[in-house]
C-alpha positions as CSV (number, residue, x, y, z in Angstrom):
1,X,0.0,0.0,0.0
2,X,2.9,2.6,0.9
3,X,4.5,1.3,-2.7
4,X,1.1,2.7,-4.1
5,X,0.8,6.4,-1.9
6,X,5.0,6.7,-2.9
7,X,3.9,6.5,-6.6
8,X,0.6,8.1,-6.3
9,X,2.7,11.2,-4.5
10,X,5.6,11.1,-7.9
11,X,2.8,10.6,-10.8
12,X,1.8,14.5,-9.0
13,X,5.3,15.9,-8.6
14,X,5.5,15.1,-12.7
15,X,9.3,14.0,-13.6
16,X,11.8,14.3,-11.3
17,X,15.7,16.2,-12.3
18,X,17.6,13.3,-13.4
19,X,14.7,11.2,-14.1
20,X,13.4,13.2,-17.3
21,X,13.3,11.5,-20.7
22,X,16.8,11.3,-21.4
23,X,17.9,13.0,-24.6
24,X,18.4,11.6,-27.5
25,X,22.1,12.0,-28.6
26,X,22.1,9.3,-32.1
27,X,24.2,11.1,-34.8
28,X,27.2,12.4,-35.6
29,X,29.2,14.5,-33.4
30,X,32.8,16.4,-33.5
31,X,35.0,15.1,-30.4
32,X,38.1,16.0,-28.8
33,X,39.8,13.9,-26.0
34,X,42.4,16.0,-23.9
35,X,45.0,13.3,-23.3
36,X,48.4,14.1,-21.7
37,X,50.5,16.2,-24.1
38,X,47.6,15.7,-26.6
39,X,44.6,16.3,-27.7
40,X,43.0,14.1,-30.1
41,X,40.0,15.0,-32.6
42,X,38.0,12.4,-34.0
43,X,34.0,12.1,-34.7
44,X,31.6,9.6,-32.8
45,X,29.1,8.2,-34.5
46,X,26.2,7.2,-32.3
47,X,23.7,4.6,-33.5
48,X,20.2,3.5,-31.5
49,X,20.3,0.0,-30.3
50,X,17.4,-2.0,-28.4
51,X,17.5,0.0,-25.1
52,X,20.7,2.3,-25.8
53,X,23.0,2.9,-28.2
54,X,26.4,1.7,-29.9
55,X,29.0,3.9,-30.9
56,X,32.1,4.3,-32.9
57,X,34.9,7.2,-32.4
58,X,37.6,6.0,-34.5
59,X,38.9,2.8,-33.8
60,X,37.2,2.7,-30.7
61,X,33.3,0.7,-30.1
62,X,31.3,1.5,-27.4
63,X,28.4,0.1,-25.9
64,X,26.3,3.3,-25.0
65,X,23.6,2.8,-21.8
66,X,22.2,5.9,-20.1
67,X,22.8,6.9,-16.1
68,X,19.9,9.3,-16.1
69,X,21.9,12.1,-15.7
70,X,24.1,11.4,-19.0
71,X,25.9,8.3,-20.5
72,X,28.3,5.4,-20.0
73,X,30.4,4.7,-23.2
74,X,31.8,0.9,-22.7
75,X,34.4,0.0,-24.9
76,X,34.4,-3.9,-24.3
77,X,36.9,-4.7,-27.0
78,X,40.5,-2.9,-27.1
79,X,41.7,-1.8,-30.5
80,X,45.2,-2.2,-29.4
81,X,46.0,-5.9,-28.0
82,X,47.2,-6.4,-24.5
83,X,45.2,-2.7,-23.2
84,X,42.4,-1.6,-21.7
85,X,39.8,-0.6,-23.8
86,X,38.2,1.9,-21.0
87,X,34.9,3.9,-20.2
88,X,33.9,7.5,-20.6
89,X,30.9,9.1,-18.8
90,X,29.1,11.7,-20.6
91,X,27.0,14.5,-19.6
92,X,24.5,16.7,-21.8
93,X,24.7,20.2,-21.4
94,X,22.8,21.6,-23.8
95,X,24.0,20.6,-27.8
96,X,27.4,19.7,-26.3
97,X,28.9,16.5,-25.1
98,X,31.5,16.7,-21.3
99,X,32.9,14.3,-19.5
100,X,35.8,12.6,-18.6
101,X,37.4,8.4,-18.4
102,X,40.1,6.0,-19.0
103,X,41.0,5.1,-23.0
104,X,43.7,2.7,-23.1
105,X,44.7,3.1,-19.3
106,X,44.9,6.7,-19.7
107,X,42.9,9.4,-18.2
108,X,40.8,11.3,-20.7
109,X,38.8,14.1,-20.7
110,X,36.3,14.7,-23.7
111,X,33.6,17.2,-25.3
112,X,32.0,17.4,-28.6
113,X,29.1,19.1,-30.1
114,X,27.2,18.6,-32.8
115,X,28.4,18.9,-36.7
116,X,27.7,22.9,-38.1
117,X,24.0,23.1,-40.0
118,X,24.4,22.6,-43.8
119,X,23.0,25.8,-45.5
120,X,19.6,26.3,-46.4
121,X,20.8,28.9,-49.5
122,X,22.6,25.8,-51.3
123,X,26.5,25.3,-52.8
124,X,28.4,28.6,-52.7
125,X,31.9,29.3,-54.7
126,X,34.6,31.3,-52.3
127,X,37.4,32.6,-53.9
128,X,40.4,32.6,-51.2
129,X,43.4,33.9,-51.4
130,X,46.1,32.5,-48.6
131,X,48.3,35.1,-46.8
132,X,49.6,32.7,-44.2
133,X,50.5,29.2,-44.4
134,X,50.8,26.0,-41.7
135,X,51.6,23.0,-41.0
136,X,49.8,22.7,-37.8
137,X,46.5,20.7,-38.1
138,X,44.1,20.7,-35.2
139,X,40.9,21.4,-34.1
140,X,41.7,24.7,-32.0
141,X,42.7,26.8,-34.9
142,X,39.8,28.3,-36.0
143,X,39.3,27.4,-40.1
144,X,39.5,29.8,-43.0
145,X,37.0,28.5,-44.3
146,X,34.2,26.3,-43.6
147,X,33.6,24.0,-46.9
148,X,30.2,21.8,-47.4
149,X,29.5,18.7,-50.1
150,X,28.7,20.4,-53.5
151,X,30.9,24.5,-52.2
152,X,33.3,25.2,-55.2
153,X,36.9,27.4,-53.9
154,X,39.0,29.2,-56.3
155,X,42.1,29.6,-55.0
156,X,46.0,30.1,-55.7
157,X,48.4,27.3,-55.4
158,X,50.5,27.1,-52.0
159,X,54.0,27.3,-52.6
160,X,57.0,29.2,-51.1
161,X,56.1,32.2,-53.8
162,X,52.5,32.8,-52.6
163,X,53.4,34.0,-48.9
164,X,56.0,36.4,-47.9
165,X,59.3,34.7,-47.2
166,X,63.0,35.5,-45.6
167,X,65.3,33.4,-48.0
168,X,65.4,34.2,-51.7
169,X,63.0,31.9,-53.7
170,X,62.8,32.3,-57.6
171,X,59.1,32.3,-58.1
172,X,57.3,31.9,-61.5
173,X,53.9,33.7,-62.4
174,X,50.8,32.9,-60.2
175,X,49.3,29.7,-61.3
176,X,45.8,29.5,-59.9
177,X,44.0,25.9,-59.0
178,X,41.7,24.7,-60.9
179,X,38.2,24.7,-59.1
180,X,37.0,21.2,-57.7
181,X,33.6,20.4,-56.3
182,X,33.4,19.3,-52.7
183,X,31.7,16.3,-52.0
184,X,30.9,14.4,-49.4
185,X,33.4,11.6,-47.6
């Protein structure tokens, strides 16, 4: 009988914090993983399944479950023989991914959010013209520009002659690129 007055007394309170519908997070999304001395940037890929969800982030698989305040990422199966595989607890906040956990016997944390909207106005051509160059790739330098399947870019040729250098380099005329659609990988 007290069973029945305790959920008589919730079904009036309505859904407790914690306890709501837990949020949907299938799809793509655009990770990092702050590892010592690194930070890795890959995308998980997050598929329903029965109850939960399975995911993939590279060479990782996880087994997704929720906790009611965010999610468990199980990797049962190492990618690298002889380690850990590892778990990851996620929390929601908002359209991004947090949380922190042990990859490979090393403590992680992560984020992500959610890939950028593809434009509703359709396949635009950018004409850029480089005045720096790098050979730095990551995920905290903000992009020059941001490309979608079907964008055409008309742009010059890196090489030693299009940005200003210190040693003397014997430079031909400007060749320019000839444009390419973007598609999709």
């Amino acid at each position: 009988m007290r069973a029945i007055r305790i959920a008589g007394v919730l079904c009036l309170l309505g859904p407790l914090p914690g306890l709501a519908a837990t949020t949907d997070i299938a799809g793509w999304w655009e990770m990092s993983a702050d590892l010592p001395n690194l930070r890795q940037e890959n995308r998980l890929i997050v598929e329903a399944a029965g109850e939960g969800y399975t995911g993939q982030w590279g060479r990782f698989r996880f087994e997704i479950t929720s906790t009611g305040n965010g999610f468990e990422l199980r990797c049962p199966r190492s990618p690298v023989p002889d380690w850990p595989c590892g778990s990851i607890t996620l929390r929601v906040k908002g359209d991004r991914l947090e949380g922190d956990g042990t990859l490979l016997g090393v403590k992680t944390k992560v984020s992500g959010k959610r890939p950028a909207k593809r434009r509703a106005a359709g396949p635009r051509t950018f004409t850029y013209e480089p005045d720096r160059h790098s050979m730095h790739f990551s995920g905290n330098v903000p992009p020059v520009l941001t490309l979608q399947p079907g964008d055409t870019v008309r742009t010059l040729k890196a090489s030693p002659c299009t940005f200003p250098c210190t040693s003397a380099v014997r430079c031909s005329s400007s060749e320019t690129v000839t444009p390419r659609k973007v598609t999709a990988s």
